[in-house]
C-alpha positions in Angstrom: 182.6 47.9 74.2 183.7 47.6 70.6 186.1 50.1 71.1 187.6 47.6 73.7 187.2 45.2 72.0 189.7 46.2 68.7 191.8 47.6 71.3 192.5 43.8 72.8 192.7 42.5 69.4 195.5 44.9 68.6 197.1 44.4 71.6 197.3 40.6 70.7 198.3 41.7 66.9 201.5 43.4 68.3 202.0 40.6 71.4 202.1 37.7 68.5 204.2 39.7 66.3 207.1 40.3 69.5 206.6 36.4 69.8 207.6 35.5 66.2 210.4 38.3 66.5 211.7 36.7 68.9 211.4 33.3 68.2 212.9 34.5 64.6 215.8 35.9 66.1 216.9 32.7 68.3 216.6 30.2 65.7 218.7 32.6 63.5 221.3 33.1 66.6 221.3 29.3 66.9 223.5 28.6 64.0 223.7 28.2 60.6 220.7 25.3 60.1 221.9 24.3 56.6 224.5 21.6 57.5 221.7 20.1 60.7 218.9 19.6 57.3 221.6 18.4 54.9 223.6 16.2 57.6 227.2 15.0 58.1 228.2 14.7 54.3 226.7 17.4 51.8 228.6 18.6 48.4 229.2 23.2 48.4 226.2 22.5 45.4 223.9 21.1 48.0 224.9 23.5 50.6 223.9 26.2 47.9 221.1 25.0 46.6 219.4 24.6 50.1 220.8 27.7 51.6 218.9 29.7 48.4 215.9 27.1 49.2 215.6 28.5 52.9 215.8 31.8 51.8 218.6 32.4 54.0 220.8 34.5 50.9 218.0 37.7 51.6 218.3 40.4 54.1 216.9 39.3 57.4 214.0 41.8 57.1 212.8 40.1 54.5 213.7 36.6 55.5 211.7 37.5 58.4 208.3 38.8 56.6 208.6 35.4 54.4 208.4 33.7 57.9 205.4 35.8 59.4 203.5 35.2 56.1 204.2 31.5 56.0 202.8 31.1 59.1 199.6 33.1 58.9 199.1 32.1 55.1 200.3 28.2 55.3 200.3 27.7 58.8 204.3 26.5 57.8 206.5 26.3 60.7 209.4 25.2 58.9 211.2 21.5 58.6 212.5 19.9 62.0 215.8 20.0 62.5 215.7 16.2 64.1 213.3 14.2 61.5 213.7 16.6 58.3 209.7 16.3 57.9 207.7 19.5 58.4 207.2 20.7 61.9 203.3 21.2 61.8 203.0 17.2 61.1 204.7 16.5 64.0 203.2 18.8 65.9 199.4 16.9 64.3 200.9 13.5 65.1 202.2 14.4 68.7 199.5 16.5 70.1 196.8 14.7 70.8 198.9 12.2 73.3 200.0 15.9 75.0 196.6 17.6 75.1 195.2 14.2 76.5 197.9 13.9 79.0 197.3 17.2 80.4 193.5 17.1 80.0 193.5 13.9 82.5 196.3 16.0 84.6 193.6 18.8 85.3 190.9 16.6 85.7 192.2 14.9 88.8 193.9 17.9 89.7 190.8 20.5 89.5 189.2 18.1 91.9 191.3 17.8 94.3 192.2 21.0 94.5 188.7 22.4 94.6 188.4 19.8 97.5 190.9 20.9 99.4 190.0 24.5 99.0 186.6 24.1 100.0 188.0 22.3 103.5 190.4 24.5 103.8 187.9 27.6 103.5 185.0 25.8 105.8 187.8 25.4 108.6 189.6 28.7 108.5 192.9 28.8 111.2 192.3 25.7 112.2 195.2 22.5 111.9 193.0 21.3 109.1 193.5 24.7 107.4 197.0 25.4 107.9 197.9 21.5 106.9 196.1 22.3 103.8 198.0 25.2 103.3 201.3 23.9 103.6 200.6 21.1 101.0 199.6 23.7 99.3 202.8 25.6 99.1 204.9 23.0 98.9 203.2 21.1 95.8 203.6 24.6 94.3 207.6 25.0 95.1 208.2 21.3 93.8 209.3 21.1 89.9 207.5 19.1 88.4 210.2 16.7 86.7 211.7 16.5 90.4 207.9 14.7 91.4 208.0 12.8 88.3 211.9 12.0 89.3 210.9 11.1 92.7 207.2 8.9 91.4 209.0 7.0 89.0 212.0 5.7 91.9 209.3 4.8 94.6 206.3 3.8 92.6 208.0 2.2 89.5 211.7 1.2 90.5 210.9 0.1 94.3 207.3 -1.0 94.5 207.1 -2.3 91.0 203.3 -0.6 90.9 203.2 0.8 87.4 205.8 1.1 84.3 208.2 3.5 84.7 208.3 4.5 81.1 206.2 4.1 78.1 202.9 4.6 77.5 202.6 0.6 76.6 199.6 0.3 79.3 196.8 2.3 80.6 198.8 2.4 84.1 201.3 4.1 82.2 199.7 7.5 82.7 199.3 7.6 86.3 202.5 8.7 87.3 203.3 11.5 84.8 199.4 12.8 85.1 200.4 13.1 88.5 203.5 14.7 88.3 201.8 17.4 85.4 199.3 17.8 88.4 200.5 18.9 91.2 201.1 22.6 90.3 197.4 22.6 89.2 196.7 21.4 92.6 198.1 24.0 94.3 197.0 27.0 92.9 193.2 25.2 92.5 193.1 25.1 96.2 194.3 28.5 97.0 192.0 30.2 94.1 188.6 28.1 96.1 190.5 29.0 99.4 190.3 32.7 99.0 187.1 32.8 96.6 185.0 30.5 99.1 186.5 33.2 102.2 185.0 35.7 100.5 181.6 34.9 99.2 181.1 33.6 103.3 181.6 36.8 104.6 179.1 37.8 102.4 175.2 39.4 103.9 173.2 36.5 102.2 175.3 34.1 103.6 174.8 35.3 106.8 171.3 35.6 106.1 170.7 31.7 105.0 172.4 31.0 108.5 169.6 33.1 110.1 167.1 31.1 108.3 168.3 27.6 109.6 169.7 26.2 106.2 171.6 23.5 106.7 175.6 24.2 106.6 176.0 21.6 103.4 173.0 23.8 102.0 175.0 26.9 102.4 178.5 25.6 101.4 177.5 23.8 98.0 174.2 25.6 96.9 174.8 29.2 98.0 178.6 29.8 98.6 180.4 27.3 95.4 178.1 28.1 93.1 178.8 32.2 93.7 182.7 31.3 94.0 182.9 29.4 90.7 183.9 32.4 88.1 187.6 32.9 89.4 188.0 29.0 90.2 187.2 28.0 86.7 188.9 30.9 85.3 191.6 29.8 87.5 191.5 26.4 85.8 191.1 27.2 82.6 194.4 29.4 82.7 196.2 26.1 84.2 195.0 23.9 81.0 197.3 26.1 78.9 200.3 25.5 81.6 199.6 22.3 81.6 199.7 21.4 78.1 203.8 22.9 78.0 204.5 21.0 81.2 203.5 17.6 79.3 207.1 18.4 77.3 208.8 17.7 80.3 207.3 15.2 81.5 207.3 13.0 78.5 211.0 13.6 78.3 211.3 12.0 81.5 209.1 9.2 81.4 210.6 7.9 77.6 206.8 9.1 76.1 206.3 9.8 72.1 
C-alpha cells in the first residue's frame, strides 16, 4: 500500500511539473510581456530595467526553475497582464463568487440528475426511460455558453423574468447556475442510470423482493444506498469541471 501510495505521489510530482512546462512555454511563446506591464509609452531605461526585473535576460532553463520555485516557495504566479497587480490576489478576490457559482450549479444539478437516473433505472426500455435518455444526451452535446446564450434571450430579453447580466440581485444566479449545470446533469443521470442497473440485478435485491419489501423500500434503502460510491465520485469529479466552466459563463453574463 505505501508502495502505491509514493508511486501516485510521484506520478502527480512529474504530471504538475509537464503542467508548469507547459504553461511556461505558452506564456513565453505569447510575446514579449515587457511592453503589456509597462503599457503604450515606456523610455529603453524602463524597458531595461523591467526586462532584468522579470528575469527575462537568463537562459530559459533558469528562467524557468525561478518560475517552479516561486510558485511552490511563494505561491507567486506572476503580475496580470490586464490590472498590473499580482495574479494570486485576483485569483483571492475572484474565487469565492466562482467556487459559489459552481457549488449552487452542482447542487441543483446532482439532484436532478440523481432523480432522473433513479427513474430512468426503475423504468428500464420503457418511453419514460428512453425520454430520460435523450435529455440526457442532448444536455450533454449542448455548450454550455450556447444554454446560457439561449437562457439569457428567452428568460431575460423576452420574458423579462430575471437580469440578464450582473450579479446585482439574488435572481441573478439562476440563469448562469443553470447553464454551468446542465453537463452535470447529464453525466449525474447516466452514472445513477447504470450504477442503480446494476446493483438491481444483484441476488439480495432479488431476495428483498422474495420477502415482500415494499418497492420504495428496495429502491431507496437497499439499491441507492449500495449505488452511491461511483455517483458521488461521479459528482465530485464534476465540482472540479464545474468550477472552470464558471469562466465562461461569467464572461457571458457580464459577472466579476
Amino acid at each position: 500500500m505505501a508502495r502505491y501510495i509514493v508511486k501516485r505521489i510521484l506520478l502527480m510530482i512529474l504530471v504538475l511539473i509537464g503542467v508548469l512546462l507547459f504553461i511556461f512555454i505558452v506564456s513565453r511563446a505569447s510575446g514579449d510581456p515587457v511592453p503589456a506591464l509597462l503599457g503604450d509609452s515606456y523610455t529603453q531605461e524602463q524597458y531595461d530595467a523591467m526586462y532584468i526585473k522579470l528575469g527575462l535576460d537568463k537562459p530559459y532553463v533558469v528562467q524557468f526553475f525561478e518560475y517552479v520555485k516561486g510558485i511552490v516557495l511563494r505561491f507567486d504566479l506572476g503580475i496580470s497582464f490586464q490590472t498590473k497587480r499580482p495574479v494570486l490576489e485576483e485569483v483571492v478576490n475572484r474565487f469565492p463568487i466562482s467556487f459559489k457559482m459552481a457549488l449552487y450549479s452542482l447542487i441543483w444539478a446532482s439532484v436532478l440528475g440523481v432523480i432522473f437516473g433513479l427513474i430512468s433505472a426503475v423504468k428500464q426500455y420503457s418511453a419514460l426511460d428512453y425520454t430520460v435518455s435523450t435529455i440526457a444526451m442532448v444536455l450533454a452535446a449542448m455548450p454550455t455558453f450556447w444554454v446560457g446564450m439561449m437562457l439569457m434571450l428567452l428568460v431575460s430579453l423576452k420574458l423579462g423574468l430575471v437580469a440578464a447580466s450582473g450579479l446585482g440581485h439574488w435572481s441573478s444566479w439562476i440563469l448562469p447556475c443553470i447553464a454551468i449545470g446542465t453537463h452535470t446533469v447529464a453525466h449525474v443521470c447516466r452514472m445513477t442510470r447504470s450504477s442503480m442497473l446494476e446493483i438491481i440485478r444483484q441476488d439480495y435485491i432479488r431476495t428483498a423482493r422474495s420477502k415482500g419489501l415494499s418497492e420504495h423500500t428496495i429502491i431507496f434503502k437497499h439499491a441507492l444506498k449500495n449505488s452511491a460510491i461511483p455517483i458521488i465520485t461521479q459528482i465530485g469529479n464534476s465540482l472540479a469541471v464545474t468550477v472552470g466552466g464558471t469562466a465562461v459563463m461569467e464572461s457571458v453574463f457580464s459577472i466579476p
